[in-house]
C-alpha positions in Angstrom: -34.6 20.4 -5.9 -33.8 23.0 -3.0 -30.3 23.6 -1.8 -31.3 22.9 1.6 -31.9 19.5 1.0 -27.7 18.9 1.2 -27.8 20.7 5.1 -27.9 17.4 6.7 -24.8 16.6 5.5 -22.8 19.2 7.3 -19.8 17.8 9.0 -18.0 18.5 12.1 -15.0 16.3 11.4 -11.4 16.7 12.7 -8.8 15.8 10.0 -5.8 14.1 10.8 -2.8 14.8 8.5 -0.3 12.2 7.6 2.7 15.0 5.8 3.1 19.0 5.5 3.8 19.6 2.1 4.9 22.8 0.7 2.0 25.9 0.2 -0.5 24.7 -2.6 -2.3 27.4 -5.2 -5.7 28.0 -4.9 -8.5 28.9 -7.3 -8.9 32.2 -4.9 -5.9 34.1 -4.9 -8.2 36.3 -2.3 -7.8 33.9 -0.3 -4.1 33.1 -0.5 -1.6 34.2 2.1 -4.3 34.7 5.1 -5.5 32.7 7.9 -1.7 32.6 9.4 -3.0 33.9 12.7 -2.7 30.9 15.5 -5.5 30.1 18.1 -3.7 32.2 20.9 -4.7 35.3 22.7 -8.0 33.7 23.5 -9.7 33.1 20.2 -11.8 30.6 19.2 -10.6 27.4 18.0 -11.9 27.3 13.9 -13.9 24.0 14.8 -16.1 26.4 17.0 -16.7 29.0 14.0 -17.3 25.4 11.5 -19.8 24.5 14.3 -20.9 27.9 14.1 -20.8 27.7 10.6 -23.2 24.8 10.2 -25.9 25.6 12.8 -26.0 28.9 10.7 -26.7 27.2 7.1 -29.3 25.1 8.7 -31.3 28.0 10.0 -30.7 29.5 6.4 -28.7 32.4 7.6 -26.2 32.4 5.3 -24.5 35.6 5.7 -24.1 34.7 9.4 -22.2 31.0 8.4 -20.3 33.5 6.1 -18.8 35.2 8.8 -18.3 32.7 11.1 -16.5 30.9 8.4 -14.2 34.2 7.9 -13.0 33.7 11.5 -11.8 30.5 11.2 -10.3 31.2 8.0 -7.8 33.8 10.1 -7.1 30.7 12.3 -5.4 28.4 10.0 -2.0 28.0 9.0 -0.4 27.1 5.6 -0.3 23.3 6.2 -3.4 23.2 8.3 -5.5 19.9 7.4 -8.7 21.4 7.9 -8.5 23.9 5.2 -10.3 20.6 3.8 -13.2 21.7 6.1 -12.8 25.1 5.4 -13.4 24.8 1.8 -15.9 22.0 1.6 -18.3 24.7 3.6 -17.6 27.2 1.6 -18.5 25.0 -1.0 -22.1 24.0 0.6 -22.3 27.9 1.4 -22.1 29.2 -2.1 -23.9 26.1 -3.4 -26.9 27.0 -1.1 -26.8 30.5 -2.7 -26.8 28.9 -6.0 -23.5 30.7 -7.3 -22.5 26.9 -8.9 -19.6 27.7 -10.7 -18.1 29.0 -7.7 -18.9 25.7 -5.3 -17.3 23.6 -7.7 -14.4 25.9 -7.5 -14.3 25.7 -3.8 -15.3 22.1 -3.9 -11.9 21.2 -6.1 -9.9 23.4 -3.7 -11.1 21.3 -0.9 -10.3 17.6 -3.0 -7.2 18.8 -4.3 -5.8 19.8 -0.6 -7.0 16.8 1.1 -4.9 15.2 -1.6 -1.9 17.6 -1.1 -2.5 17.2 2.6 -2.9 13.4 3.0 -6.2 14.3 4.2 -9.2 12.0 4.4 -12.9 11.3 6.2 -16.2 12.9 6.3 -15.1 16.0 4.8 -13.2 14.9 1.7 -16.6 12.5 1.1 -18.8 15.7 1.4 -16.7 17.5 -1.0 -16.9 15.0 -3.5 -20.5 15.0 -3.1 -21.2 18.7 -3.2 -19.1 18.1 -6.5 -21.4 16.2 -7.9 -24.3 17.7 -6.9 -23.3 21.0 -9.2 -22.5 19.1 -11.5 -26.1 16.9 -11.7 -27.5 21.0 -11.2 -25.5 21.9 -14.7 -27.3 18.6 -15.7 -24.0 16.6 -16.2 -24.8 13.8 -15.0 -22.0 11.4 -16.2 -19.5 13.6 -14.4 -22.1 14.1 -11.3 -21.8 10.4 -11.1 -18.1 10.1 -11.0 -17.7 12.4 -8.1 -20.9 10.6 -6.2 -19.3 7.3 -6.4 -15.8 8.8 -5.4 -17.6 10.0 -2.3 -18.7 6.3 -1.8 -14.9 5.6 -1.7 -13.6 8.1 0.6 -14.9 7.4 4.1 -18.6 8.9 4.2 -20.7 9.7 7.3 -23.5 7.7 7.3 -25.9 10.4 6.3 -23.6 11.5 3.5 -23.7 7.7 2.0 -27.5 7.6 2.3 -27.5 11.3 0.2 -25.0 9.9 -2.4 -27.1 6.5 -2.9 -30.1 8.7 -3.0 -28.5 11.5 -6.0 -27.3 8.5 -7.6 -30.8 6.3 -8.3 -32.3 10.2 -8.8 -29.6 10.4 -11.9 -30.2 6.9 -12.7 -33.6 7.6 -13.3 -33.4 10.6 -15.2 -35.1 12.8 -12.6 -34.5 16.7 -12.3 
């Protein structure tokens, strides 16, 4: 199955956040401790390098969504809810490069702060998916499963819900 096939599911949400917990670890520590620049002095706001971001990965220029995604990266803060959007596309980035163990790395990150963050929507439903969709590529497909339904449960987009019903009836029926 090609990794392109998951590009339609690129969100462009705008995550609300209910609390502002304390600072969280990540499974980066490269990227710890950055992004505590603030939109001022005329930069972009990070929605517009996520926009950026996606329109990138669906032309398959991946080292241009890399960059964009760098910038908005410098544009949130500690608490900032859409470091759930952040990760979840870094997630879909390195899972379209096919460096797996990464995504699912970045994937977590992205669950475990919407947790931490009260987040929820289109983004915490794509992580899950892009979960499960590494895991179904490591040919797991009990744990593949779990995360697709869990996707099912956390306030999908459309499209995402159609992808998820779609992976699941592929595992269901044994297919590669």
């Amino acid at each position: 199955m090609s990794r392109l096939g998951v590009l339609p599911l690129i969100s462009v949400c705008l995550l609300g956040c209910a609390s502002k917990p304390r600072m969280w670890t990540v499974s980066h520590p490269e990227m710890a401790g950055r992004g505590l620049q603030t939109e001022r002095g005329g930069k972009k706001a990070p929605e517009e390098y996520f926009h950026a971001a996606d329109k990138a990965m669906l032309r398959n220029h991946l080292d241009e969504a890399q960059r964009a995604l760098q910038e908005a990266h410098g544009l949130l803060t500690e608490n900032d809810p859409r470091w759930v959007n952040y990760y979840e596309r870094m997630g879909l980035l390195s899972y379209l490069q096919d460096q797996i163990p990464k995504a699912k790395a970045l994937y977590l990150d992205a669950i475990h702060f919407a947790s931490v963050l009260g987040v929820q929507g289109h983004a915490v439903a794509d992580s899950y998916l892009g979960m499960g969709l590494c895991l179904a590529a490591e040919d797991k497909p009990r744990e593949a499963e779990g995360y697709l339904r869990k996707a099912l449960e956390t306030g999908p987009a459309p499209g995402t819900t159609r992808r998820v019903e779609k992976e699941l009836r592929r595992l269901r029926e044994g297919k590669p």
